[in-house]
C-alpha positions as CSV (number, residue, x, y, z in Angstrom):
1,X,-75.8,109.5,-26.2
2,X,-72.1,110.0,-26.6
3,X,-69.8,108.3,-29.3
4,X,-68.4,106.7,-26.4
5,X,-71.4,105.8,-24.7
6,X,-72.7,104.1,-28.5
7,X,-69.5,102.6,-28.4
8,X,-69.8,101.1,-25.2
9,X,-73.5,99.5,-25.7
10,X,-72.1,98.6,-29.4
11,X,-69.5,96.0,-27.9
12,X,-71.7,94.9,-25.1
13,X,-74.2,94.0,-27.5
14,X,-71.8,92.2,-29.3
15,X,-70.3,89.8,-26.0
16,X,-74.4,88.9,-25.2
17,X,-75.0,88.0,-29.5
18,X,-71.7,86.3,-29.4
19,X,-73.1,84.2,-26.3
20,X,-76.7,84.1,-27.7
21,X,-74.9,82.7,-31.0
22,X,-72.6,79.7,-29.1
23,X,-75.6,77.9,-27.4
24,X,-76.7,77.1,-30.8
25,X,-73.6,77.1,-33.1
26,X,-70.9,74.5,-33.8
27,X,-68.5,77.2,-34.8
28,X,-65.7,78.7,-32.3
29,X,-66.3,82.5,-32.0
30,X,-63.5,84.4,-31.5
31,X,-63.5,87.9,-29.5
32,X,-62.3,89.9,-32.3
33,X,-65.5,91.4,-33.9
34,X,-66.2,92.2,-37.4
35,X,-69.5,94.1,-38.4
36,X,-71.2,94.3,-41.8
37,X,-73.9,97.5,-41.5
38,X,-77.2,97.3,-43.4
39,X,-78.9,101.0,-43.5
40,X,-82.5,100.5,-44.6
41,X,-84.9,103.1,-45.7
42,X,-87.3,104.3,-43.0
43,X,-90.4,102.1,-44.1
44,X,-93.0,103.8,-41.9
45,X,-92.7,107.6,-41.6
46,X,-95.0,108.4,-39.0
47,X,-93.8,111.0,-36.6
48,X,-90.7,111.2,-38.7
49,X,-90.8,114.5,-37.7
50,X,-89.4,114.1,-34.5
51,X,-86.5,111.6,-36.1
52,X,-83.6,112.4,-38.6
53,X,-84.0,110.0,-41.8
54,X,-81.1,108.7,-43.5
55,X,-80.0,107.4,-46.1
56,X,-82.5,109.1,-47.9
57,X,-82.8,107.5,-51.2
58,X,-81.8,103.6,-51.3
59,X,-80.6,100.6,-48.9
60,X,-76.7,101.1,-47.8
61,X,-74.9,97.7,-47.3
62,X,-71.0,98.6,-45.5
63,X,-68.7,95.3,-44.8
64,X,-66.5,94.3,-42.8
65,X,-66.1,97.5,-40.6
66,X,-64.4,97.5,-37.1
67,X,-66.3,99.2,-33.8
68,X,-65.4,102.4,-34.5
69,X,-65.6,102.7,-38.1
70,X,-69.1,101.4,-37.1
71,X,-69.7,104.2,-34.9
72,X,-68.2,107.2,-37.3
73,X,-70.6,105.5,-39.6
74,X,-73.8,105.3,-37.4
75,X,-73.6,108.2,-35.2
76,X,-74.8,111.8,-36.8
77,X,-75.3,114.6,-35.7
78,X,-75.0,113.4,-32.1
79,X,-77.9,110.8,-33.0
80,X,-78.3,107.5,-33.6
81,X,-80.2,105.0,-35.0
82,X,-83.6,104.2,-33.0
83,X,-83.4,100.0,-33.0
84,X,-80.1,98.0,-34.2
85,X,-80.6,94.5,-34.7
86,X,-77.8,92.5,-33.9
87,X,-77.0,88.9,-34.9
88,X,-74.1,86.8,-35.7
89,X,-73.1,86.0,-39.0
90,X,-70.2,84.1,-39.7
91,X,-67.0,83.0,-37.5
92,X,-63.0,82.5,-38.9
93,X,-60.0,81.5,-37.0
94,X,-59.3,85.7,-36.7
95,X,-62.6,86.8,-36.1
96,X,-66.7,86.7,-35.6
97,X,-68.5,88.6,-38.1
98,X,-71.9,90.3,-37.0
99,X,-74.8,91.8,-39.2
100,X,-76.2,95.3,-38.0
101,X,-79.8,96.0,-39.1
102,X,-80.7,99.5,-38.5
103,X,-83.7,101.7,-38.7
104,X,-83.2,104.6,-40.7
105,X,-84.7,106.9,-38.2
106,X,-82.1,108.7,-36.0
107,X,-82.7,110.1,-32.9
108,X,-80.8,111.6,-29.7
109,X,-83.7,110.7,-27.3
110,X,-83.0,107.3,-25.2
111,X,-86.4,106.7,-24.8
112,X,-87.1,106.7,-28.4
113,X,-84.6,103.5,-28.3
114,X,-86.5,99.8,-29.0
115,X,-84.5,98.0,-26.5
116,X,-83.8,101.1,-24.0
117,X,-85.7,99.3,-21.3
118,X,-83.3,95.9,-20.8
119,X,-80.5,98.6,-20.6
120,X,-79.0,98.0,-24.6
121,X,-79.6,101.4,-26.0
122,X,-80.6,101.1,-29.5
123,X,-79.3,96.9,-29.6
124,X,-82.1,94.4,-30.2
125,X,-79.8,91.0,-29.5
126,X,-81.3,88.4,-32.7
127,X,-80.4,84.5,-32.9
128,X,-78.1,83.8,-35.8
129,X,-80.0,82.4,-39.0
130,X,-81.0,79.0,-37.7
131,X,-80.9,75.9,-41.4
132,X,-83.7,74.8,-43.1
133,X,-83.6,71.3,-41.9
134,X,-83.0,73.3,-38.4
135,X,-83.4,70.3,-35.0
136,X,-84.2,71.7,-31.5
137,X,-81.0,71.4,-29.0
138,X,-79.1,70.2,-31.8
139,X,-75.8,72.6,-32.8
140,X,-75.5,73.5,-36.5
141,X,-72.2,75.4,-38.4
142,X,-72.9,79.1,-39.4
């Protein structure tokens, strides 16, 4: 996968969570995207092998990054992380924030990619965090 390629399933991903996010959420969402990136340690390291691991030593937490900065961030070594969860997490006036959960295997091989299959690359499209006192059909502020 390219940067540009990342790129492009990185802000498609976005538009569907974005979507996902409205039919459940009070809030307005604006198209100007925010991203906070949380890089976890590969958990299970079977056939890590065949995958790059990083970080190496603890969980990574970066905020408030634009696309690219997301991309110079995530992409190495012309690979990329194998399953990016995707989610909304909090709407202003200027822009919708969105968490990035990503594996910390990396890989260069599209069919290593979770959600290759429904055509998102490495983007698995999540719900935002639904309340406690959460009621079905009933909108709720982020």
């Amino acid at each position: 996968m390219t940067k540009e390629d990342f790129l492009f399933h990185l802000n498609g991903a976005s538009f569907i969570a974005l979507k996902f996010a409205e039919k459940y959420v009070k809030d307005k969402l604006v198209t100007d995207f925010k991203y906070n990136v949380i890089l976890t340690i590969a958990g299970n390291i079977v056939g890590a092998k065949q995958f790059d691991i990083y970080p190496k030593k603890k969980d990574i937490i970066k905020l408030d990054l634009t696309d690219s900065e997301v991309v110079d961030l995530l992409f190495r070594n012309n690979k990329i992380p194998i399953w990016i969860d995707i989610r909304v997490l909090k709407s202003s006036r200027k822009s919708t924030t969105f968490n990035l959960l990503c594996s910390g295997k990396y890989s260069d091989d599209k069919d290593d990619y979770y959600y290759n299959q429904n055509g998102s690359g490495p983007f698995g499209v999540k719900g935002p965090n639904f309340p406690l006192n959460y009621e079905e059909g009933k909108k709720f502020r982020l």
